[in-house]
N, C-alpha and C positions, 0 to 999 in steps of 0.2 A: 504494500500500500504506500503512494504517497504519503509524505507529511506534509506539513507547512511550515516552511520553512520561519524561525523565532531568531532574531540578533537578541543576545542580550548587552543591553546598554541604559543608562538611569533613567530614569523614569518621572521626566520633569512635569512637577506639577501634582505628582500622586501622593497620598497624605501617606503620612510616616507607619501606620499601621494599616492592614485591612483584614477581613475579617471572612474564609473561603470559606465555603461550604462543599464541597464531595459529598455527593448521589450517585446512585446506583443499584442495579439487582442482587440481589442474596447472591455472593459468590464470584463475585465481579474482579475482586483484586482492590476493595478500599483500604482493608487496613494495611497491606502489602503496602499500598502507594505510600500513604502515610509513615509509616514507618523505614522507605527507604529514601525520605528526602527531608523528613526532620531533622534541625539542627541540636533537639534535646530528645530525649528519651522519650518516647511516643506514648498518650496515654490509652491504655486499650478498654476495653472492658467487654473482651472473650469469655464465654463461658461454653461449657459442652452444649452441644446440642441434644436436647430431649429424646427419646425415642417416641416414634411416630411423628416425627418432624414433618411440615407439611410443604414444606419447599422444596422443588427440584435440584437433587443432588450430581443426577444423573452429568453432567459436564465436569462436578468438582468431587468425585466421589471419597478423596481422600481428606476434606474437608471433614471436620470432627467439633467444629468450633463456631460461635457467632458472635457477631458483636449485640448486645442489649442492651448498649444506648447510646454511646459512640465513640470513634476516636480524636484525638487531638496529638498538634504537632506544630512546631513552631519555627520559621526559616525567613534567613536576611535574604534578599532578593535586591541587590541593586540599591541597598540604599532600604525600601522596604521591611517591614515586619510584618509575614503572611501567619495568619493563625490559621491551619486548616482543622475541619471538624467535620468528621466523616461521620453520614447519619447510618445507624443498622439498615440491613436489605433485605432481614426476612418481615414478610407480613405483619405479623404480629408486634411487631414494635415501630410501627409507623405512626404512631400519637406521638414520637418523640419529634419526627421533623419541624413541625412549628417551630418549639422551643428552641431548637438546632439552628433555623434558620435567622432568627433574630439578631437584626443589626449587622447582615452580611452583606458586602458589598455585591457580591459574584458566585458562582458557582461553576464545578466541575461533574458532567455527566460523562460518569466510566459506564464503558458499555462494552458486548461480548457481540461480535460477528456472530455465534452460533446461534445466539438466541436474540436479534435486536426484538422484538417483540416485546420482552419483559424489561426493555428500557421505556417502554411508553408512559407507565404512570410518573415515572421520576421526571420526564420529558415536559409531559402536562402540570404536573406540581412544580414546577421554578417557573414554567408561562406565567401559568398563576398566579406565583407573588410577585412575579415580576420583576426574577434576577437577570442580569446578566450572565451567561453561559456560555462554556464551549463544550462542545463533545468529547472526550478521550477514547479512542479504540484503545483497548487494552489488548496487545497481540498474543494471544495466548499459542504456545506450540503447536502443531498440526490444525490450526482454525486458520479457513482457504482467506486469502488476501481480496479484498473487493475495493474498487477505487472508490475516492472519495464520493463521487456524483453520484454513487449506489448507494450508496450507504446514507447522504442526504435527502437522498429519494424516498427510500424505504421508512428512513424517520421521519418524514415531511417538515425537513428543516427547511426554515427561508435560508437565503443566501449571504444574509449576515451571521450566522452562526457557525464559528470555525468550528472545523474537525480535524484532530490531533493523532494522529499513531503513535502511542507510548507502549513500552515496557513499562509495568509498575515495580519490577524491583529494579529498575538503574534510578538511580538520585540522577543522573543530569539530564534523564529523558524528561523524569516527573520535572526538572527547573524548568524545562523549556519550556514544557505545560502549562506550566504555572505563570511563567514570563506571557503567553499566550493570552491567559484569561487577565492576566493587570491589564495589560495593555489593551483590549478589547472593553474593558471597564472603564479607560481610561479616553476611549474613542465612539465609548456610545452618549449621544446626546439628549436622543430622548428615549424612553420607553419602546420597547419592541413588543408588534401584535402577536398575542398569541396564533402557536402553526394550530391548523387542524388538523387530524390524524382520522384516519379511520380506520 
């Protein structure tokens, strides 16, 4: 897959702290990301997964663990202070996005080629409150490469919404990402309509 191509260079004019939010499906690679481009020690809040869990494992089968209520991590960017706060992605703890999203300037949707399907609600919830976003492919081993303009089709993004090919465990794929979503934060002036999806 393409990426889009990110210079990192300062960031004139962006306020000294900002405050991300990371979304996505049960299984996506949040806390992964988080944890491999924090500049402190990541806060998690893993616990085992229940039996009879009601999420599709079938992609992460060696998954054992969930987040129930979310991560934090904290990285200088050019000057910047990003706080990222990764929301849980199973079902059952989505009462916590609200509170997760409070006072964020931006957000980040990690998403999985195999399934973009199960990126729609996280897609429709930042429309909705009406964050700034970019998408992250997270490239997961053996999941087939599709260009950008498929992959924007299929999510019915408009054309101002970047789409990002990352690794979530290199720290300088997540900075680019990261560098990606300031700057697109930093270059929207007004509010963006929400996509419709069907």
């Amino acid at each position: 897959m393409s990426t889009r191509a990110v210079a990192a260079r300062p960031h004139v004019g962006a306020p000294p702290n900002l405050k991300i939010v990371l979304t996505g499906p049960f299984g996506v690679g949040k806390t992964t990301l988080v944890g491999a481009v924090s500049d402190i020690a990541p806060l998690t809040t893993e616990a085992a997964m229940s039996p009879g869990n009601a999420d599709d494992t079938s992609y992460t089968p060696a998954k054992t663990t969930t987040t129930v209520a979310m991560d934090f991590g904290r990285l200088e960017v050019d000057g910047v202070t990003l706080y990222v706060y990764g929301t849980p992605g199973q079902h059952r703890f989505w009462f916590m996005w609200d509170a997760i999203v409070r006072g964020a300037a931006g957000s980040v949707v990690l998403v999985d080629t195999r399934r973009l399907q199960d990126s729609f609600r996280h897609l429709d919830y930042v429309d909705h409150v009406r964050l700034p976003y970019v998408v992250a492919v997270n490239q997961f081993p053996g999941a087939r490469s599709y260009p950008v303009s498929a992959i924007r089709e299929a999510l019915a993004l408009t054309a101002d919404v970047p789409i990002v090919g990352i690794d979530a465990r290199d720290r300088d794929s997540v900075r680019r990402l990261l560098i990606a979503l300031v700057e697109h934060v930093l270059t929207r002036a007004t509010p963006r309509s929400a996509a419709t999806r069907s």
